[in-house]
C-alpha positions in Angstrom: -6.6 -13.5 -157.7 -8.6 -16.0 -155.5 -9.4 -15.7 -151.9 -11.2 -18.3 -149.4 -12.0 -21.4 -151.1 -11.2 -20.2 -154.6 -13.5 -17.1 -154.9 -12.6 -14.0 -156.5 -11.5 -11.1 -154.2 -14.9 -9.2 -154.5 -16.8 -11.6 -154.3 -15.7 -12.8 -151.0 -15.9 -8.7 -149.9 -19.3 -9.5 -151.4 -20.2 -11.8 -149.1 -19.1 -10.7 -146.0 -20.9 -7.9 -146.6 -24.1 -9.9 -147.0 -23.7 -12.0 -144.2 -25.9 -10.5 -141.0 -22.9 -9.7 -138.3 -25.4 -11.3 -135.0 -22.9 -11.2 -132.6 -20.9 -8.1 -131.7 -17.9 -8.9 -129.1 -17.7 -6.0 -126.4 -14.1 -5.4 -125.8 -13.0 -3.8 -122.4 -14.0 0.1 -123.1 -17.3 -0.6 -124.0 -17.9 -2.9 -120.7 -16.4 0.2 -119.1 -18.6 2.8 -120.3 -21.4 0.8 -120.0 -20.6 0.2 -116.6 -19.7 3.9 -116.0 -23.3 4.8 -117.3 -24.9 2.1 -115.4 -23.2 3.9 -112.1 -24.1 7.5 -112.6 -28.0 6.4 -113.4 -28.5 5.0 -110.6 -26.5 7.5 -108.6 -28.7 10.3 -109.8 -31.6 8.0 -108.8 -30.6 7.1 -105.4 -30.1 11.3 -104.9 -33.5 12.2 -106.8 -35.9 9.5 -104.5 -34.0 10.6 -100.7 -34.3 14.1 -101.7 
């Protein structure tokens, strides 16, 4: 059985496994929590420096 270009199944597995993943797409709930922690940081901040 070939996959991609006429490699062998594992070797392809191989290979993707090799390959550095550099970029890492954020999808909506990660932007969200993200966000979300952004907020209450600086929300505790604001409260700790006008105490």
């Amino acid at each position: 059985m070939t996959h991609d270009g006429g490699l062998p199944y594992e070797e392809c597995r191989r290979a993707q496994r090799v390959t550095p993943r550099r970029y890492r797409r954020l999808d909506g709930a990660a932007v969200s929590g993200l966000l979300t922690v952004l907020c209450v940081a600086t929300l505790l901040v604001t409260i700790t420096v006008a105490l």
